[in-house]
N, CA, C and O atoms as CSV, one atom per row, in Angstrom:
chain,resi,resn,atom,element,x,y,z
A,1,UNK,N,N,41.765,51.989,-2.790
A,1,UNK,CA,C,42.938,51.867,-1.944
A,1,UNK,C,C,43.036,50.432,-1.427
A,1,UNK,O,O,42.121,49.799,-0.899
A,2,UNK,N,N,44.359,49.988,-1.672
A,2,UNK,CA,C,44.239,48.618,-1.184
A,2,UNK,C,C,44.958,48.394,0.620
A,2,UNK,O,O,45.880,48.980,1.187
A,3,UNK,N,N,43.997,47.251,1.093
A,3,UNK,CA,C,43.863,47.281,2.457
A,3,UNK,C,C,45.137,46.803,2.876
A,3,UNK,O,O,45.902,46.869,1.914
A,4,UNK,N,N,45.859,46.222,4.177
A,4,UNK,CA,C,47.052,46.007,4.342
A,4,UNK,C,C,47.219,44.675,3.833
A,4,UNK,O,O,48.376,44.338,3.580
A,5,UNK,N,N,46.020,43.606,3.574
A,5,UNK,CA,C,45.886,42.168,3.697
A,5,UNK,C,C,46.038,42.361,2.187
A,5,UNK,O,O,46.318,41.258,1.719
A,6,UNK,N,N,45.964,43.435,1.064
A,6,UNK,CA,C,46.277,43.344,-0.419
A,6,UNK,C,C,47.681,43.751,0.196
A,6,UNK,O,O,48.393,42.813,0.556
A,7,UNK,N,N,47.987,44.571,0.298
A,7,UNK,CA,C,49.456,44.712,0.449
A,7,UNK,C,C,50.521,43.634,0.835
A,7,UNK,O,O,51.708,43.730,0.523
A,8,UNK,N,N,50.000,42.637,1.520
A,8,UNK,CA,C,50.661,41.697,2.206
A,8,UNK,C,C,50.996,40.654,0.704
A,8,UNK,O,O,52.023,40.025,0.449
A,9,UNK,N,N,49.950,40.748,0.038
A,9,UNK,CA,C,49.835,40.094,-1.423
A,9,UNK,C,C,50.759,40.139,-2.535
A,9,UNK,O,O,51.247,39.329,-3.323
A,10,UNK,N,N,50.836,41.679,-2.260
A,10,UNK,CA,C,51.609,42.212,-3.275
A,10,UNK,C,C,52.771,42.382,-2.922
A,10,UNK,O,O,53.572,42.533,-3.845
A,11,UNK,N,N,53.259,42.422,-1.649
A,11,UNK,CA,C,54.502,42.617,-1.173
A,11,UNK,C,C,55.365,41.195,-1.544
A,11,UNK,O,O,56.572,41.091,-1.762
A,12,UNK,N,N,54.145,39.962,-1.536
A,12,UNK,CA,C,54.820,38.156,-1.781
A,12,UNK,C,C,55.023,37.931,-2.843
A,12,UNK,O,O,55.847,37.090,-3.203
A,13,UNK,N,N,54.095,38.850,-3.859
A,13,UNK,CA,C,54.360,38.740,-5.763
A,13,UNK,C,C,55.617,39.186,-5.847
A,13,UNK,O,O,56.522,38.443,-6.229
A,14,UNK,N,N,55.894,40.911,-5.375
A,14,UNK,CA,C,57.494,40.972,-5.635
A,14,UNK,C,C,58.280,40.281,-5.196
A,14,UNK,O,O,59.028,39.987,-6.129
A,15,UNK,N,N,58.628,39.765,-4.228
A,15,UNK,CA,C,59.244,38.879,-3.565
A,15,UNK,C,C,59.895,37.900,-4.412
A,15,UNK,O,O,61.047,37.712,-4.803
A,16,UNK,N,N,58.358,37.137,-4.617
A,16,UNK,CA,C,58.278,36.104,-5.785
A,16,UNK,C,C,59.122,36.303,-7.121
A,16,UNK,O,O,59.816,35.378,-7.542
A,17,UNK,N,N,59.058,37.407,-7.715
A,17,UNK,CA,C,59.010,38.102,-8.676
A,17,UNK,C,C,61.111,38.035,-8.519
A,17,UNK,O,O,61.918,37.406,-9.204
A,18,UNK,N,N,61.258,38.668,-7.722
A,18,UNK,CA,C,62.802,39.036,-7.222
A,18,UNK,C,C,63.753,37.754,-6.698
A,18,UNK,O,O,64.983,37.751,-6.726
A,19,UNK,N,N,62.874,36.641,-6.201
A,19,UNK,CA,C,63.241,35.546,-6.076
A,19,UNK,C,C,63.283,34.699,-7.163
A,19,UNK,O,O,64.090,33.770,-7.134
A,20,UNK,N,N,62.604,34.837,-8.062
A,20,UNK,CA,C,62.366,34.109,-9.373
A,20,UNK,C,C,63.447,34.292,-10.409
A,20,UNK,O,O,63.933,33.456,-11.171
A,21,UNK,N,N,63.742,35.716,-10.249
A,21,UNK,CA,C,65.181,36.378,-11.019
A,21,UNK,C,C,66.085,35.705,-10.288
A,21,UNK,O,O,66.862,35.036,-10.970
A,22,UNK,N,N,66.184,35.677,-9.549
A,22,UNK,CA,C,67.666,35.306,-8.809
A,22,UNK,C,C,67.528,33.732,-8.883
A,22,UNK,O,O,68.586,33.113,-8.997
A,23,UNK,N,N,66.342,33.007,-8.830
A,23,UNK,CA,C,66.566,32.030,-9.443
A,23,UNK,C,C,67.298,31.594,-11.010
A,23,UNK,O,O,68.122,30.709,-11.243
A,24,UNK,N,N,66.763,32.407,-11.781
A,24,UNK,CA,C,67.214,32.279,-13.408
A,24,UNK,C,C,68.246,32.455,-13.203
A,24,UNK,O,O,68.955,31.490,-13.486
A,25,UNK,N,N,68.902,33.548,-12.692
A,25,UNK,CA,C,70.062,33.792,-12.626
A,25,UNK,C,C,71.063,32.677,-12.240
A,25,UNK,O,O,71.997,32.478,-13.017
A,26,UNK,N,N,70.933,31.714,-10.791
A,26,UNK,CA,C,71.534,31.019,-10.725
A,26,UNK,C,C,71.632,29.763,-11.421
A,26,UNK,O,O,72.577,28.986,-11.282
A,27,UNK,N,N,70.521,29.552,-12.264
A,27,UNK,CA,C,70.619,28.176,-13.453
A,27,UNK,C,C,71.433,28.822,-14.827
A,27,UNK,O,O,72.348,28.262,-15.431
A,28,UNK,N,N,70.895,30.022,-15.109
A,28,UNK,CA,C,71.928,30.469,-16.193
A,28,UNK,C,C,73.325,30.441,-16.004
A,28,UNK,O,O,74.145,29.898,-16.744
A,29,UNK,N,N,73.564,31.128,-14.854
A,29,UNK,CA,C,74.768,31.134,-14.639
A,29,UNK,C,C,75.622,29.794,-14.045
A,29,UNK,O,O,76.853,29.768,-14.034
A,30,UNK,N,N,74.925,28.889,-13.645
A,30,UNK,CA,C,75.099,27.854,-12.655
A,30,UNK,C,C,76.602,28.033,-11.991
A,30,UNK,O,O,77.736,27.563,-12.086
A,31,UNK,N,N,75.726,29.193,-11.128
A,31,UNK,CA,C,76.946,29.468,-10.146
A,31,UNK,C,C,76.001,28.715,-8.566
A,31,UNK,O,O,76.631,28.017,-7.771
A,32,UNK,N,N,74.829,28.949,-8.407
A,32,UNK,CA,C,74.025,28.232,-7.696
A,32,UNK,C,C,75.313,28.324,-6.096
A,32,UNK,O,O,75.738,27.375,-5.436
A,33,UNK,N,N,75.593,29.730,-5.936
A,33,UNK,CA,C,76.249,30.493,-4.094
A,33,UNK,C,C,75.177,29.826,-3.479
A,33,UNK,O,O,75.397,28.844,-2.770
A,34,UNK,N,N,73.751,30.356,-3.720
A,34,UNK,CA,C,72.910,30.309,-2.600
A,34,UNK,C,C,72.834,28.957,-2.060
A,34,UNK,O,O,72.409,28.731,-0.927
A,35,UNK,N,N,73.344,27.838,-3.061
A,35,UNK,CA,C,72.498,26.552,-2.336
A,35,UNK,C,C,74.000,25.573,-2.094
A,35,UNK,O,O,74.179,24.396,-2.406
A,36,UNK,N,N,74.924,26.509,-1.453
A,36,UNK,CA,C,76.012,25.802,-1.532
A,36,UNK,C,C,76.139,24.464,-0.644
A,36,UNK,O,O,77.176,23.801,-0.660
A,37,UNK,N,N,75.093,24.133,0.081
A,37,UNK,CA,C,75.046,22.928,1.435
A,37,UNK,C,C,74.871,21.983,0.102
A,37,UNK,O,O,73.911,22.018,-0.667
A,38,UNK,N,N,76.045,21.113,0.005
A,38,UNK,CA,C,75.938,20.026,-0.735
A,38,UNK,C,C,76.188,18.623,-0.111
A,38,UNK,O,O,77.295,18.205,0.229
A,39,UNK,N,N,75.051,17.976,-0.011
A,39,UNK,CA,C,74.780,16.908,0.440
A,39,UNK,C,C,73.554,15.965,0.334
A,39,UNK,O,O,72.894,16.140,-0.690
A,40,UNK,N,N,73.053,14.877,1.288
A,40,UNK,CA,C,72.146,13.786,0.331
A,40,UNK,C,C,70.771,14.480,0.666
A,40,UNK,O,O,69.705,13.870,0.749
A,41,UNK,N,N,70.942,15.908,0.857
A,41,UNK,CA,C,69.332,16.082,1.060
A,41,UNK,C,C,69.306,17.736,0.383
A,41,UNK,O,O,68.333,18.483,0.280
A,42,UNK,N,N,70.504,17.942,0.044
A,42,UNK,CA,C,69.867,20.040,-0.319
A,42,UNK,C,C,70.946,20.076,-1.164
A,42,UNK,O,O,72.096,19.889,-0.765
A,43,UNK,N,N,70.594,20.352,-2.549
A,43,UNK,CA,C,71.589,20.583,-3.826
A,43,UNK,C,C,71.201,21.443,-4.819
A,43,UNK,O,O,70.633,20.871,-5.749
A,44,UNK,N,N,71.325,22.670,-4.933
A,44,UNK,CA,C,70.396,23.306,-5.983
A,44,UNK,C,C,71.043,22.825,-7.322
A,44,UNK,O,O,70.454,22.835,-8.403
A,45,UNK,N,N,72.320,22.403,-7.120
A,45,UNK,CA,C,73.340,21.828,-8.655
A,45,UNK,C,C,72.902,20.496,-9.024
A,45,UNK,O,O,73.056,19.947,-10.115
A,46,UNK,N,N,72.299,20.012,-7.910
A,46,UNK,CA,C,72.481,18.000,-8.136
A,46,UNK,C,C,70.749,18.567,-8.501
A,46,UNK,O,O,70.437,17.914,-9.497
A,47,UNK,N,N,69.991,19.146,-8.255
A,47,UNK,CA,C,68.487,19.659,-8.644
A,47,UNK,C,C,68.828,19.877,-10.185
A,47,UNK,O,O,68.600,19.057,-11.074
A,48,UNK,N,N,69.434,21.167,-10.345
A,48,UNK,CA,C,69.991,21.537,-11.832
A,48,UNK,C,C,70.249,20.103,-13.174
A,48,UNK,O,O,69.758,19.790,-14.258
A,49,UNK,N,N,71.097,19.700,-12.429
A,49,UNK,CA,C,71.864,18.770,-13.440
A,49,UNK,C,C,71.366,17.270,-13.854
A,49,UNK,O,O,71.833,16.458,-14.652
A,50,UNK,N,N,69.882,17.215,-12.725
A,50,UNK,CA,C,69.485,15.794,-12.953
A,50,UNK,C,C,68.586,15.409,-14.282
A,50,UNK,O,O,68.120,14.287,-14.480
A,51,UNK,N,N,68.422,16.587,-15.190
A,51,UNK,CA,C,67.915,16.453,-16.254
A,51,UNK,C,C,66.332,16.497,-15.865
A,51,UNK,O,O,65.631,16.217,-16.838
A,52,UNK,N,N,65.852,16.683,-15.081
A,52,UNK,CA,C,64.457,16.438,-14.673
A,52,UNK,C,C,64.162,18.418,-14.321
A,52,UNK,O,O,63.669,18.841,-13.275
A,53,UNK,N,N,64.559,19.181,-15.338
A,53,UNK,CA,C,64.411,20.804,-14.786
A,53,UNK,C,C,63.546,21.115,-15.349
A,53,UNK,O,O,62.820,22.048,-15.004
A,54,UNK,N,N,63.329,20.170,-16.738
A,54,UNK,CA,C,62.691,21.126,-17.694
A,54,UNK,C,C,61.465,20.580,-18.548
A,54,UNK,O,O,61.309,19.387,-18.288
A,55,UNK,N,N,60.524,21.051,-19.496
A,55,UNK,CA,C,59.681,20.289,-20.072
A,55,UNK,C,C,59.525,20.247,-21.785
A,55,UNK,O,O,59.582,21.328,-22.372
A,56,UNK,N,N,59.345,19.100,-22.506
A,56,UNK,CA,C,59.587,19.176,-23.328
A,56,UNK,C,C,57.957,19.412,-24.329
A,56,UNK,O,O,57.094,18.535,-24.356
A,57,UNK,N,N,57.834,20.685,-25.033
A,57,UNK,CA,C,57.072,20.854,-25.596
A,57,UNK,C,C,56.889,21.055,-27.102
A,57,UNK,O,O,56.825,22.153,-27.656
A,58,UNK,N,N,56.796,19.589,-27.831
A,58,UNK,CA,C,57.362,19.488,-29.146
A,58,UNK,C,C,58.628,19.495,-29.232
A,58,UNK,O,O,59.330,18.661,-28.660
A,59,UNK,N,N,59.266,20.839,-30.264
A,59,UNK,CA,C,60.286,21.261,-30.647
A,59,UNK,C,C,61.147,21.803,-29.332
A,59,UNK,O,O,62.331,21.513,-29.161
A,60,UNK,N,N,60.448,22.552,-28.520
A,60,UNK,CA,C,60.660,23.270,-27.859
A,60,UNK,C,C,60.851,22.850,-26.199
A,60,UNK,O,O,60.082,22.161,-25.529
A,61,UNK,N,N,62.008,23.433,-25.807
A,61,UNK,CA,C,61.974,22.898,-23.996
A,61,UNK,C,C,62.275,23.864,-23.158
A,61,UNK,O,O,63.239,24.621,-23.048
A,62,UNK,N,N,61.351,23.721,-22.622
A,62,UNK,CA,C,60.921,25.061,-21.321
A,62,UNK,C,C,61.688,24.952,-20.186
A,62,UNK,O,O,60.877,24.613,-19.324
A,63,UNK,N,N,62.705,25.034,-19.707
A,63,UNK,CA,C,63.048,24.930,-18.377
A,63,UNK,C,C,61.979,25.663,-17.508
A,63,UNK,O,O,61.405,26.705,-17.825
A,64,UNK,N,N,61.805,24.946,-16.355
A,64,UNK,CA,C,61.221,25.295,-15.327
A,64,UNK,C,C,61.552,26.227,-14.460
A,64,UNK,O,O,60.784,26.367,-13.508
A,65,UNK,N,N,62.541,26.947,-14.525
A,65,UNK,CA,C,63.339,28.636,-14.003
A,65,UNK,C,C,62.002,29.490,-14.241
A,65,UNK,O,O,61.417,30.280,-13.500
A,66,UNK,N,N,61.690,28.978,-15.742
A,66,UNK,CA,C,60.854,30.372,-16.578
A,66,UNK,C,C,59.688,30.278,-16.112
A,66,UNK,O,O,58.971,31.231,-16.418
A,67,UNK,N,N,59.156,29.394,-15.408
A,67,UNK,CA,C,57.511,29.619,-15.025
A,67,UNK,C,C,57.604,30.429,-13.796
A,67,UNK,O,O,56.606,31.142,-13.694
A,68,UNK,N,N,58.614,30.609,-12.621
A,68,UNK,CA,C,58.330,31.493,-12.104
A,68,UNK,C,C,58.741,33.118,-12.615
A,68,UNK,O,O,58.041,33.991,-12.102
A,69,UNK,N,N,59.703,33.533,-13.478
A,69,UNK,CA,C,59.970,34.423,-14.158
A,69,UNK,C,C,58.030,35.524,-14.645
A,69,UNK,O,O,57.734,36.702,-14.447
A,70,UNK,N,N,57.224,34.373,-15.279
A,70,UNK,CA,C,56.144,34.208,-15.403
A,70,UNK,C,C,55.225,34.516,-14.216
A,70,UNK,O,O,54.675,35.569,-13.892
A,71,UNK,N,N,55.214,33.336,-13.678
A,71,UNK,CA,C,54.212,33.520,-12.477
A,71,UNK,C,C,54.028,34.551,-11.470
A,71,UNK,O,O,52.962,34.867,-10.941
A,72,UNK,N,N,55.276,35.082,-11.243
A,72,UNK,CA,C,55.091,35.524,-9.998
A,72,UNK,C,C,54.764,36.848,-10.477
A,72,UNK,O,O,53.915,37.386,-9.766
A,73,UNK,N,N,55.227,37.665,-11.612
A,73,UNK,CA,C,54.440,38.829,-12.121
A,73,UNK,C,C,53.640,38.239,-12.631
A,73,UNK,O,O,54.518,37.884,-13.417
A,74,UNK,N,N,52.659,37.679,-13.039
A,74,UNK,CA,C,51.588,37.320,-13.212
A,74,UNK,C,C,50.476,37.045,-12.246
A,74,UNK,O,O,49.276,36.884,-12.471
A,75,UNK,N,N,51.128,37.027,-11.149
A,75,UNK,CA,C,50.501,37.167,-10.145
A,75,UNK,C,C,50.373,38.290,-9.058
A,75,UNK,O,O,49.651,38.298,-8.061
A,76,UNK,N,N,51.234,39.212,-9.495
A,76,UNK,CA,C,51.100,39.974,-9.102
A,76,UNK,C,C,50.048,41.361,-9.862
A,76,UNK,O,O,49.446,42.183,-9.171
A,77,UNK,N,N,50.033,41.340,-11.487
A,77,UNK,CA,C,49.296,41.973,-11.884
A,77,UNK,C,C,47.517,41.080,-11.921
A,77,UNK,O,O,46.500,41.763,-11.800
A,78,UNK,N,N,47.460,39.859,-12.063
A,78,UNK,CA,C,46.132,39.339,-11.504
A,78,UNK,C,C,46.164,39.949,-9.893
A,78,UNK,O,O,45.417,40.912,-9.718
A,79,UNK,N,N,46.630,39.676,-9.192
A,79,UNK,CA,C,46.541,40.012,-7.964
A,79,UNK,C,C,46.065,42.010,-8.412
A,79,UNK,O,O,45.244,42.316,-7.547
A,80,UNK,N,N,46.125,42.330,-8.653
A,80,UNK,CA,C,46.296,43.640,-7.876
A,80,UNK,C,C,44.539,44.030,-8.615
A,80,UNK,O,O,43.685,44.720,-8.058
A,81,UNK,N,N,44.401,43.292,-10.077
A,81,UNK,CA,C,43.012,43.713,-10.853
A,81,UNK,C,C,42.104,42.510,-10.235
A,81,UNK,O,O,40.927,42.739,-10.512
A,82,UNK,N,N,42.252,41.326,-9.504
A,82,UNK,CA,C,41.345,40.784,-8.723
A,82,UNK,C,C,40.799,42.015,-7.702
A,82,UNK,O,O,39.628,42.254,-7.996
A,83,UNK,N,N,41.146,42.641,-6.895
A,83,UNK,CA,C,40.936,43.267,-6.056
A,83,UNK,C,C,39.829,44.155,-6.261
A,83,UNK,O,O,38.936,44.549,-5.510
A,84,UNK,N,N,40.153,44.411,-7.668
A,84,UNK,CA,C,39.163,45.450,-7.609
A,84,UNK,C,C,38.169,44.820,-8.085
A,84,UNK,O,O,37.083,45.383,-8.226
A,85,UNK,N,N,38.359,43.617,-8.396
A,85,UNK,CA,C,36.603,42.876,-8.167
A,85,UNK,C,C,36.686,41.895,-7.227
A,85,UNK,O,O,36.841,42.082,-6.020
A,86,UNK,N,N,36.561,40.652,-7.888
A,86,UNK,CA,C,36.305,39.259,-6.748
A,86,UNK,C,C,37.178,38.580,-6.299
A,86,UNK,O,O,37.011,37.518,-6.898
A,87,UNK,N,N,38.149,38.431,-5.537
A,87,UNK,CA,C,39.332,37.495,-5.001
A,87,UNK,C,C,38.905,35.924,-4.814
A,87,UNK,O,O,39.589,34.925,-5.033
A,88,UNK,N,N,37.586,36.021,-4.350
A,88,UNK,CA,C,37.179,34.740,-4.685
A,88,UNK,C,C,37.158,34.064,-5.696
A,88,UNK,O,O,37.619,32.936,-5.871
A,89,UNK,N,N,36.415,34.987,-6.665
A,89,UNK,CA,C,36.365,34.198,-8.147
A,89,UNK,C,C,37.637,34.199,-8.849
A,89,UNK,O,O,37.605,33.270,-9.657
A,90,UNK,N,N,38.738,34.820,-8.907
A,90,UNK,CA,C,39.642,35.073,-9.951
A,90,UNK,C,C,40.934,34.501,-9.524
A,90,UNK,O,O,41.728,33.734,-10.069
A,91,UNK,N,N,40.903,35.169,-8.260
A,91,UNK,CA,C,42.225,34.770,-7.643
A,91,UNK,C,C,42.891,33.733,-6.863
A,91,UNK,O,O,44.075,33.426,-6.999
A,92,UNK,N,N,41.803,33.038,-5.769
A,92,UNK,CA,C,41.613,31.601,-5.445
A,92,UNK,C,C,42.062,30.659,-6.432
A,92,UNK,O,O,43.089,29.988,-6.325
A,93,UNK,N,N,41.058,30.625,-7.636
A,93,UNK,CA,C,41.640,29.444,-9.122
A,93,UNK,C,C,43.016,29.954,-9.408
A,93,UNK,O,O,43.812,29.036,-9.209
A,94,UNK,N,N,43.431,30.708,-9.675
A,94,UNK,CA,C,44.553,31.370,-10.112
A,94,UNK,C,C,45.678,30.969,-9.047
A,94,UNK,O,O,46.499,30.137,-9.435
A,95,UNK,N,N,45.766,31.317,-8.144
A,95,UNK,CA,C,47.164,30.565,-6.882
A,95,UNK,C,C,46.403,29.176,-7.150
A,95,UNK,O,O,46.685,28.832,-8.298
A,96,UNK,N,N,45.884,28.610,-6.780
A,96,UNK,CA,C,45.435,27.080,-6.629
A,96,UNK,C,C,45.994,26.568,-8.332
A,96,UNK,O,O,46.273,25.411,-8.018
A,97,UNK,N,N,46.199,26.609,-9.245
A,97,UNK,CA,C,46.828,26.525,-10.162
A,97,UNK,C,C,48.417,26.542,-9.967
A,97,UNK,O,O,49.044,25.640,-10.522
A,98,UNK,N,N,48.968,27.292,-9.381
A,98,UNK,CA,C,50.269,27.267,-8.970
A,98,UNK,C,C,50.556,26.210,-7.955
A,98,UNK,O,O,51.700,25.760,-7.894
A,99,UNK,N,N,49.450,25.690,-7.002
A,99,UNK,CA,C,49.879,24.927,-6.360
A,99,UNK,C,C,49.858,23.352,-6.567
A,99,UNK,O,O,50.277,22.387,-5.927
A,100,UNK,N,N,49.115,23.561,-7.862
A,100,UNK,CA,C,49.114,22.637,-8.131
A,100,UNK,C,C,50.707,22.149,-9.309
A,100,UNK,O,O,51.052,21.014,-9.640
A,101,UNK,N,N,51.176,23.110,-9.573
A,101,UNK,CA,C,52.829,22.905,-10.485
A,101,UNK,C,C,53.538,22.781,-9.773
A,101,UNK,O,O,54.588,22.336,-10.238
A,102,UNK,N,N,53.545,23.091,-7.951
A,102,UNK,CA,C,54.159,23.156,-6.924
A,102,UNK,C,C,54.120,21.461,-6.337
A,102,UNK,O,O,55.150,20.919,-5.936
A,103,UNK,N,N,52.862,20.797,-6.360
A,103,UNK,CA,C,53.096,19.552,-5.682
A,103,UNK,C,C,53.885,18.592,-7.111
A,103,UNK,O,O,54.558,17.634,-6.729
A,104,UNK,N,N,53.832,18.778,-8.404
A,104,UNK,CA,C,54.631,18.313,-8.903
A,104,UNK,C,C,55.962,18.104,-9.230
A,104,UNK,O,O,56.723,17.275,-9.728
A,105,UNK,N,N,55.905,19.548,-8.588
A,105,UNK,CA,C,57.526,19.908,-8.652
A,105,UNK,C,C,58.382,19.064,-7.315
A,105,UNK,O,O,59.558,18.737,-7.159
A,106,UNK,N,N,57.364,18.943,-6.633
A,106,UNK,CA,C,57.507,18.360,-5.005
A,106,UNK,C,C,57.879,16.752,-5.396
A,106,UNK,O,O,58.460,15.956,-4.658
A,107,UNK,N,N,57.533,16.579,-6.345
A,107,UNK,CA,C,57.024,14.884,-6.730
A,107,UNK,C,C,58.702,14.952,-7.348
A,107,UNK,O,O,59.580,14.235,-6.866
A,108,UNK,N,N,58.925,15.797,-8.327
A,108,UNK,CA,C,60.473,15.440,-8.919
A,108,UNK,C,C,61.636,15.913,-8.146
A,108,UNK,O,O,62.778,15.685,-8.543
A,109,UNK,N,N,61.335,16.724,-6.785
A,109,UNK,CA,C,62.140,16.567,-6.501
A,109,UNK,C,C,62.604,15.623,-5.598
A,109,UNK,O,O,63.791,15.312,-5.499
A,110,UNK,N,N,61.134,14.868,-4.517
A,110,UNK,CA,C,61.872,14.340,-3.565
A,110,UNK,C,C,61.345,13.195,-4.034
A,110,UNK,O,O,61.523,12.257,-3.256
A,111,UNK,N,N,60.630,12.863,-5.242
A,111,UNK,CA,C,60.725,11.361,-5.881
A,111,UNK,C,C,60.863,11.035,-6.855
A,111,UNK,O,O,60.099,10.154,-7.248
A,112,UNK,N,N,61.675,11.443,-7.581
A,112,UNK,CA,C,62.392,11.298,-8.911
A,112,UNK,C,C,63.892,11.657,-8.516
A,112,UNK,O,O,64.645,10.684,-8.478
A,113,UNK,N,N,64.536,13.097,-8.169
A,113,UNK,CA,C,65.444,13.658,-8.248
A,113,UNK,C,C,66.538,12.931,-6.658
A,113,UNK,O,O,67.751,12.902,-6.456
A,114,UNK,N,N,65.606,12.562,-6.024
A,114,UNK,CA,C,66.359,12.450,-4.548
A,114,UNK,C,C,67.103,13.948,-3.562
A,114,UNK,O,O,67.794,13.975,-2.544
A,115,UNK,N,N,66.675,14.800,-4.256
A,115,UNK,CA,C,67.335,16.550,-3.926
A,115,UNK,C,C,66.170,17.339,-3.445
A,115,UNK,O,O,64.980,17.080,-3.628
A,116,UNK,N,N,66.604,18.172,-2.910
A,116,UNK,CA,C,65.739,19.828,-2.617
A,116,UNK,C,C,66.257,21.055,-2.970
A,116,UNK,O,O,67.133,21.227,-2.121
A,117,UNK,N,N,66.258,21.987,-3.677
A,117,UNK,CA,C,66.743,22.815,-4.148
A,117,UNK,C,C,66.272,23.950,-3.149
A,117,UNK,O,O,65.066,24.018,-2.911
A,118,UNK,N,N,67.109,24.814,-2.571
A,118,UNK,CA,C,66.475,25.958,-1.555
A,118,UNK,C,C,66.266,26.972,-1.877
A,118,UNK,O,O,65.824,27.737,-1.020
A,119,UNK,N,N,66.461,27.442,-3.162
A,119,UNK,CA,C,66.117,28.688,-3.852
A,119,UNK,C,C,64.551,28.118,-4.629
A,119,UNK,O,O,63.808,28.970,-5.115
A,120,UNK,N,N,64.230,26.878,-4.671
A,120,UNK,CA,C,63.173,26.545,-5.201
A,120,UNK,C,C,62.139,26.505,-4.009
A,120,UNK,O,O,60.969,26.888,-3.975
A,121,UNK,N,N,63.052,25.836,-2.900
A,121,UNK,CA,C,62.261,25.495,-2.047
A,121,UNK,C,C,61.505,27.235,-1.538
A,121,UNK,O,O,60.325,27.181,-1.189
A,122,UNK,N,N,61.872,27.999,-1.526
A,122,UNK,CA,C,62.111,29.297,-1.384
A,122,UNK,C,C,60.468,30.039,-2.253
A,122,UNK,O,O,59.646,30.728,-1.648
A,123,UNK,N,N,60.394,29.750,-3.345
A,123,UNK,CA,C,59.650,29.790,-4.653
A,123,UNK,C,C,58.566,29.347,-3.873
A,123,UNK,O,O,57.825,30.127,-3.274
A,124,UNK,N,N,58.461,28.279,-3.861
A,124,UNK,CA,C,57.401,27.384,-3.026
A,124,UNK,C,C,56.642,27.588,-2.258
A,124,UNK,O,O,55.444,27.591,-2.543
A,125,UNK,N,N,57.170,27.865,-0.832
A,125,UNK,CA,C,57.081,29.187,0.260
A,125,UNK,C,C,56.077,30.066,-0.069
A,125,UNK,O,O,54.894,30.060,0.270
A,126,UNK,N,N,56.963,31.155,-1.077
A,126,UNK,CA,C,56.056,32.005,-1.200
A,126,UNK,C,C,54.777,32.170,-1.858
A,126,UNK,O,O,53.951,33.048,-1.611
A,127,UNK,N,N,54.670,31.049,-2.900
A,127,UNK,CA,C,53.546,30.444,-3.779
A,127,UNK,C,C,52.126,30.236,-2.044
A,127,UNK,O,O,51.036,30.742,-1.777
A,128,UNK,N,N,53.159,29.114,-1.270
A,128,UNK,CA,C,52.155,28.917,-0.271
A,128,UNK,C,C,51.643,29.975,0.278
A,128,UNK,O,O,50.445,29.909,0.554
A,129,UNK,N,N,52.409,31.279,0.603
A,129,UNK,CA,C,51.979,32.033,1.472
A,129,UNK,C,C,51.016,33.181,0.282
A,129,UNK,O,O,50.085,33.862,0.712
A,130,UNK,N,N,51.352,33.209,-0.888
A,130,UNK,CA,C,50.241,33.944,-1.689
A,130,UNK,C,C,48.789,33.032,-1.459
A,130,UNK,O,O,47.832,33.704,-1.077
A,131,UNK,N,N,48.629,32.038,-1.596
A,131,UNK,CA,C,47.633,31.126,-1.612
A,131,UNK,C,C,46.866,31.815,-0.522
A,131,UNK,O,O,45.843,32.492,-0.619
A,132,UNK,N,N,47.948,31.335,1.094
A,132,UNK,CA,C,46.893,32.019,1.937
A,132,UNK,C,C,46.487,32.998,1.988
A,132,UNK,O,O,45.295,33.054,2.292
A,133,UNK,N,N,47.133,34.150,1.759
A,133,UNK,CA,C,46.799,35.315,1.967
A,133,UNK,C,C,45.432,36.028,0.771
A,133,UNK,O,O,44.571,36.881,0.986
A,134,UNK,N,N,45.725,35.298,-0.358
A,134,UNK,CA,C,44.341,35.073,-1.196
A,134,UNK,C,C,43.457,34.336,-0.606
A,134,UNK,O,O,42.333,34.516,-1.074
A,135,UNK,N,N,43.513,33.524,0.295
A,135,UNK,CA,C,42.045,33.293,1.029
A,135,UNK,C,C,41.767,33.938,2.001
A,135,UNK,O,O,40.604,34.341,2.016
A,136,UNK,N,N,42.493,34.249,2.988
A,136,UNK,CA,C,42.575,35.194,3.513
A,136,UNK,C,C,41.975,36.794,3.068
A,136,UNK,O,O,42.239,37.415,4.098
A,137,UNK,N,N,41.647,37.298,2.593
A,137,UNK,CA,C,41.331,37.918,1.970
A,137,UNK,C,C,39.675,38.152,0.930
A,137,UNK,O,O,38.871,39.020,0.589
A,138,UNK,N,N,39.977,36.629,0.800
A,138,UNK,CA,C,38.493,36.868,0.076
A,138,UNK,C,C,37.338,36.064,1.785
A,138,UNK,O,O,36.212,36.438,2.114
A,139,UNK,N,N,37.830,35.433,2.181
A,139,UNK,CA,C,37.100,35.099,3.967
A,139,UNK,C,C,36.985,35.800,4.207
A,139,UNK,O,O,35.788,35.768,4.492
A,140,UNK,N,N,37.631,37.624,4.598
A,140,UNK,CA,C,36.959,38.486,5.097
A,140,UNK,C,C,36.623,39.477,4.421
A,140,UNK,O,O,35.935,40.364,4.925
């Protein structure tokens, strides 16, 4: 049975998970409602359109929508089979990996892109707050 401090975990993966969709959604669609404050500091469109979204791998280019599509159920099914062993060992490396795609993402947006995207910024958030709550967790 998982304790309330897993629950708190798993409640930030869906989250993640549901936020991550609604992210795709708004780059596919680039209807981008949510981030309608357009100006020199919050643009989820001027984020979108600066050509800096995505990564090029070979042939192939990944927009950056899809890693949380990825991650955040991925973190939620690591999350739930850490538990039943070590949160220390599995799950610690595992968010700390995300945070580390997170300070880069930090790097293009507010030093490359000149923007903040709030549905990303959003993403982010909850990346941080899985982190803690995975230490949280394996500390007690």
């Amino acid at each position: 049975m998982l304790d309330y401090k897993r629950w708190i975990y798993v409640a930030l993966a869906v989250g993640g998970t549901g936020d991550a969709i609604y992210d795709a959604w708004e780059y596919l669609t680039q209807s981008f409602n949510s981030c309608s404050i357009k100006n020199t500091i919050f643009s989820c469109g001027g984020v979108a359109g600066s050509g800096h979204t995505s990564i090029a791998l070979g042939q192939i280019t990944i927009p950056f929508w899809t890693t949380g599509l990825v991650w955040f159920p991925l973190s939620l099914i690591i999350g739930v089979v850490a538990f039943k062993y070590y949160a220390e060992v599995i799950l610690i490396p595992f968010v700390m990996i995300g945070n580390i795609f997170t300070i880069y993402l930090w790097y293009l947006e507010l030093g490359v892109i000149h923007l903040i995207c709030l549905v990303c910024l959003s993403l982010y958030v909850i990346n941080y707050a899985l982190t803690g709550t995975a230490i949280w967790i394996a500390v007690t």
